[in-house]
N, C-alpha and C positions, 0 to 999 in steps of 0.2 A: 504494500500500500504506500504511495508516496502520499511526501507530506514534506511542506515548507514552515521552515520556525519563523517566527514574525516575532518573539521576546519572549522574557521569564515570566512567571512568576513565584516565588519565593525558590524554589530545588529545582522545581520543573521547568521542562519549553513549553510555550506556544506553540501546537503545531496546526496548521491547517490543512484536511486532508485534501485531497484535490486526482481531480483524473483529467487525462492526455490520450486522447482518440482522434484516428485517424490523419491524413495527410491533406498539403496543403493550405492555403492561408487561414490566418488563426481565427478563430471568434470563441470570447471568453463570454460564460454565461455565468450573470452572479444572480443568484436565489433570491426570495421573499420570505416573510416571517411568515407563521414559524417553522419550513422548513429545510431541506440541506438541495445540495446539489442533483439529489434524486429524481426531483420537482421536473429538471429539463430532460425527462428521458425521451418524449416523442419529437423536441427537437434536438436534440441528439441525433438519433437515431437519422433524421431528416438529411441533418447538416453533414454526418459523416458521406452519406450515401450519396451527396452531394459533390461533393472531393473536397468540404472545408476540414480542416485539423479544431477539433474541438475542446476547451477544456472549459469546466467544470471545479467549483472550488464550495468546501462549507464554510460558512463567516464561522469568525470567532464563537462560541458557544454551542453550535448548533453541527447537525450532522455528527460525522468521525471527527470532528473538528474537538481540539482543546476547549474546555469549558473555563474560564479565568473569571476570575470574580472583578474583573474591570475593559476598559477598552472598547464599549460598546456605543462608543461617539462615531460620528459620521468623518473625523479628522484619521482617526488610527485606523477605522474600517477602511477607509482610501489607502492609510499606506500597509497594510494588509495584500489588500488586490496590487500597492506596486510590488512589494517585495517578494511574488506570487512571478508578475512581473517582468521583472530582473530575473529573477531565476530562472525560467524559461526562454529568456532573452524571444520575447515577442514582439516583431515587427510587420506592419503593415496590415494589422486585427483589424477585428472589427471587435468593438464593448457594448453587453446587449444588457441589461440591468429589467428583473421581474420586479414590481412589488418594492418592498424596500430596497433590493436591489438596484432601483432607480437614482437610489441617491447617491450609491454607491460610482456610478456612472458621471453623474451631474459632477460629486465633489472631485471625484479623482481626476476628468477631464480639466476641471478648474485649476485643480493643485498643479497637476501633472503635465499637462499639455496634452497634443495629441501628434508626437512626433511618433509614437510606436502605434497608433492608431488612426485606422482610415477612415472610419466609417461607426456611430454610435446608433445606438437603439434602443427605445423606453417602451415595455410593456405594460401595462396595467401600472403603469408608477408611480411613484411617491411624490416625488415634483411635481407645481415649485415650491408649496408653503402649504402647510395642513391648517397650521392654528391659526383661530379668528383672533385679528389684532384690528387697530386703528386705520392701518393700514389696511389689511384684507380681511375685509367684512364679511366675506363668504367662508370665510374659516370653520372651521370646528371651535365649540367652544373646548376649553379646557377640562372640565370638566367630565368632558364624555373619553379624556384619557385618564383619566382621576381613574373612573369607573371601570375602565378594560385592568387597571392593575389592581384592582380591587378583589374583583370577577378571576383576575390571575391567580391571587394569592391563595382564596377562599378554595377557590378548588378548580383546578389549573386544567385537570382531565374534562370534567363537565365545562368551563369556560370553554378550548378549543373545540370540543364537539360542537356545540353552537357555530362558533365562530365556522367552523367548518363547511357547516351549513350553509351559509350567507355566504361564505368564499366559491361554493359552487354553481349558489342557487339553488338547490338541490331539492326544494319545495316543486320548483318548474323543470329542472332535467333530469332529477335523478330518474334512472332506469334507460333514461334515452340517450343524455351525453355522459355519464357519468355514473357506477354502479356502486355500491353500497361496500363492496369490497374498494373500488377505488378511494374513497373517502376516508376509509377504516385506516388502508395503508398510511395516507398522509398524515392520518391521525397519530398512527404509531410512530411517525420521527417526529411531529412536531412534539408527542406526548414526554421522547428523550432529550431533547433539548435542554439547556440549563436551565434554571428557573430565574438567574441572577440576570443571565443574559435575556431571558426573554421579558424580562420586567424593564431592564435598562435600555431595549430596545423601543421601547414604548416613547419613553423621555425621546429619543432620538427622534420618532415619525415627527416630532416636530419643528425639525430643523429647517430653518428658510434657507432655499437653494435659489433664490431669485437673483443674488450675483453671480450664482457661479454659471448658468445656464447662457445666457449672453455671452457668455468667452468659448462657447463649445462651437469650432469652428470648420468643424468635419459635415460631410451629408449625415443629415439624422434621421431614423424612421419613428414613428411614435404609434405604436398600436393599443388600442383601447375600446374595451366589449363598453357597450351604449345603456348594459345591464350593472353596472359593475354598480356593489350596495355595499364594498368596503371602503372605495377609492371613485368615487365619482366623479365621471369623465370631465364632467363644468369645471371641477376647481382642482384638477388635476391634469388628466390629458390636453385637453382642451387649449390650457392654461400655458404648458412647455410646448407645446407647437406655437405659439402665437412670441413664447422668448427665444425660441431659437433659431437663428437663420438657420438657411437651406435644412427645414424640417420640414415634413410630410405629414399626415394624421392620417393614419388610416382605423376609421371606426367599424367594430365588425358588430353584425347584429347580434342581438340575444346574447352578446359575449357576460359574462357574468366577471369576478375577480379572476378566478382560475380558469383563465380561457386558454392557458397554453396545455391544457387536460380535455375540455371540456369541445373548444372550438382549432385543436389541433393544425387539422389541414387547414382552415382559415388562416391562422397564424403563420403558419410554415410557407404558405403564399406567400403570403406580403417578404415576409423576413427572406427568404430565397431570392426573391423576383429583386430585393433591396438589395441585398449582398453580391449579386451578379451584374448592377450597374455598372458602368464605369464611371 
């Protein structure tokens, strides 16, 4: 199993586990909360059979990934995915960012530049700004994140089965995009996750990414289901296509949060037809 050390904490490393499939130009998939790199297996499967070289990485806590009792800011999560990075020495990528994964994209492109990347992509994402502030009145209040780590603590297993729920829609697909075993499974990695990280993760969805999305100077694709009841396309998707040049929106129907499960081949359109441009 490889795996990249990103730092200590107290005897231990950091490691982040992480998988290298197939050949060809790179594209790095980073995950959503709460689960691992598992998340991307149909496009995986897509992308290799495609001729891209694909890897795949768990954040910090989550997945085969070291669980550390800090680090779950959107500054160290960036330099995570560089030193992931670096070690692979990847040039001329493409950064695809699910879910929280989004921000992951946004900061690192910001931080980092995009001299080792060609091409970025936001699925279902977190970008640009969740909380309602003075500034962006369409925000979430605070409150309704008060209440997800509340609902965490109290009882972490019945909290994500909910959540789960909602993440697929599963009231309107389950049985037709989406089976009861599918669910179950996501359930079982989100269920092993850290709990320090999954709570600290929370604190993070609120991180304003409204500087850094204006500096990303690559083609961008942004894909966003028109159903999605975690991450609503108006003050999300919607929102990073309208900050990022040369960015595209493609809205897929009926897509729910977890539409790279649910509305697969949809996705795999778009993100292929985008990664084949010149």
């Amino acid at each position: 199993m490889p795996f990249v050390t990103v730092g200590k904490e107290n005897s231990g490393n950091i490691n982040l586990y992480y998988e290298d499939h197939g050949a060809g130009k790179p594209v790095v998939l980073v995950h959503g909360w709460p689960l691992s790199g598992r998340s991307w297996e149909r496009q995986t499967a897509a992308l290799v059979a495609a001729g891209y070289r694909v890897i795949t990485y768990d954040r910090r806590g989550f997945g085969g990934s070291s669980q550390p009792t800090f680090g779950y800011e959107y500054n160290t999560l960036a330099k995570d995915l560089h030193l992931l990075v670096i070690k692979l020495d990847l040039r001329d990528a493409a950064l695809v960012g699910f879910s929280m994964g989004g921000g992951e994209v946004a900061r690192y492109l910001s931080t980092y530049g995009t001299d080792r990347f060609r091409k970025a992509a936001f699925i279902a994402a977190i970008p640009p700004y969740l909380l309602k502030a003075a500034d962006n009145p369409d925000g979430v209040v605070g409150s309704v994140f008060a209440g997800i780590k509340q609902g965490i603590v109290a009882d972490r297993p019945a909290f994500l089965s909910a959540f789960l729920a909602n993440f697929f829609n599963v009231d309107v697909l389950g049985g037709k995009r989406i089976s009861d075993q599918a669910v179950q499974a996501n359930w079982i990695v989100a269920v092993g996750a850290s709990l320090k990280g999954s709570l600290d993760c929370v604190d993070a969805w609120c991180t304003d990414f409204r500087k850094d999305l204006p500096k990303i100077d690559v083609p961008t694709l942004i894909i966003h289901g028109d159903s999605d009841r975690i991450l609503p396309i108006a003050i999300t998707g919607q929102r990073t296509h309208d900050m990022v040049k040369n960015s595209r929106l493609a809205v897929i129907k009926d897509g729910p949060h977890g539409l790279t499960w649910t509305h697969a081949e949809e996705v795999n359109r778009e993100l292929l037809g985008f990664l084949g441009q010149r």
